[in-house]
C-alpha positions in Angstrom: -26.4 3.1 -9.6 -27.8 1.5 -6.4 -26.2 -1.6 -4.6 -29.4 -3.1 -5.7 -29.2 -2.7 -9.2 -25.6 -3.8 -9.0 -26.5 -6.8 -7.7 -29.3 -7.3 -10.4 -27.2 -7.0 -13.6 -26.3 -10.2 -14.9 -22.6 -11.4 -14.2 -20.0 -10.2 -17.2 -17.4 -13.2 -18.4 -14.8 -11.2 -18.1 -11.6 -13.1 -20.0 -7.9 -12.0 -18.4 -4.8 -13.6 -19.9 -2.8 -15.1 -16.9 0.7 -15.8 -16.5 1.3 -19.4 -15.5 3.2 -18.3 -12.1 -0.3 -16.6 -10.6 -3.0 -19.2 -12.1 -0.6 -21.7 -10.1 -0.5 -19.4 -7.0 -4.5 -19.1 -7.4 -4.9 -22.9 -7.9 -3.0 -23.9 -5.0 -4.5 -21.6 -2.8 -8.0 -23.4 -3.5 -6.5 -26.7 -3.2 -5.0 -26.1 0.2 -8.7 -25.3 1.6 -7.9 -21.4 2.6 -10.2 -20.8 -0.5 -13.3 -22.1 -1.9 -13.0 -20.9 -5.6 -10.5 -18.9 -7.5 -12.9 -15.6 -7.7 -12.7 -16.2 -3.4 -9.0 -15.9 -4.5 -9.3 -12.8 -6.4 -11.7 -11.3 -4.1 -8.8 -11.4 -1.3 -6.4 -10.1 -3.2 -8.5 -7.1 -4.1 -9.9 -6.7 -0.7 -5.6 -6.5 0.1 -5.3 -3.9 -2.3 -7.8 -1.8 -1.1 -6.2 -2.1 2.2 -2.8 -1.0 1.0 -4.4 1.6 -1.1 -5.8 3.0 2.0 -3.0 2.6 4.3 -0.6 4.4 1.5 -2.7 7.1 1.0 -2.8 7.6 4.9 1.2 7.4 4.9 1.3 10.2 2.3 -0.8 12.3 4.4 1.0 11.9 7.3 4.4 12.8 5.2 2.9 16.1 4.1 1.7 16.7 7.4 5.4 16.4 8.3 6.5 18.5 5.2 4.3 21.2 6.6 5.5 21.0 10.3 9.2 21.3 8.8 8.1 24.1 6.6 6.7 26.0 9.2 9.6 25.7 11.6 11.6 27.2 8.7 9.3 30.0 8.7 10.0 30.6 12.5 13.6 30.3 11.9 13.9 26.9 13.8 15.9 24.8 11.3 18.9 23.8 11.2 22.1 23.9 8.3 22.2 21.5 5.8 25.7 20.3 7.4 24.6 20.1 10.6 21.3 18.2 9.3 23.7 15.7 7.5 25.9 14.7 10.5 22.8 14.1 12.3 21.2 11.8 9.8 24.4 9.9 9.2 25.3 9.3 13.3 21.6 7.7 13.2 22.1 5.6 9.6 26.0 4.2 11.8 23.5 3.7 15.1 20.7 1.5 13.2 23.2 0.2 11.2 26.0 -0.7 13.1 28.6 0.9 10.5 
């Protein structure tokens, strides 16, 4: 369906059931001025979604980018033991940590 045709369909009254806590987040968003009208409310939020949508998907990419890296240094004979691969993660958990 085209972006005109979209545009020409008459607008649908949707219903959604909303818990108190969120119609009083939406409300006093609108009455604070950052927002003209609930929907402008609801538009943000999916507009936010969308951008965490995107940004996770690019972080699960980038993990099994990394999976594959690992896997292939496996391949070459490159890692390391699983003991040896503990004590290393645990000295940085103490260093960021403090502990």
């Amino acid at each position: 369906m085209s972006a005109h045709a979209l545009a020409a369909e008459p607008r649908s009254d949707m219903s959604l059931n909303i818990p108190p806590e969120f119609e009083r987040a939406v409300l006093d968003r609108v009455a604070s001025g950052a927002y003209e009208t609930p929907e402008d409310v609801l538009k943000a939020c999916l507009e936010g979604l969308s951008l965490l949508e995107a940004q996770l998907e690019e972080d699960h990419e980038w993990i099994r980018e990394q999976i594959q890296l690992a896997r292939e240094e496996l391949d070459r004979g490159e890692g390391i033991p699983s003991d040896k691969a503990r004590e290393l993660i645990l000295a940085d958990v103490r260093r960021i940590t403090g502990r």
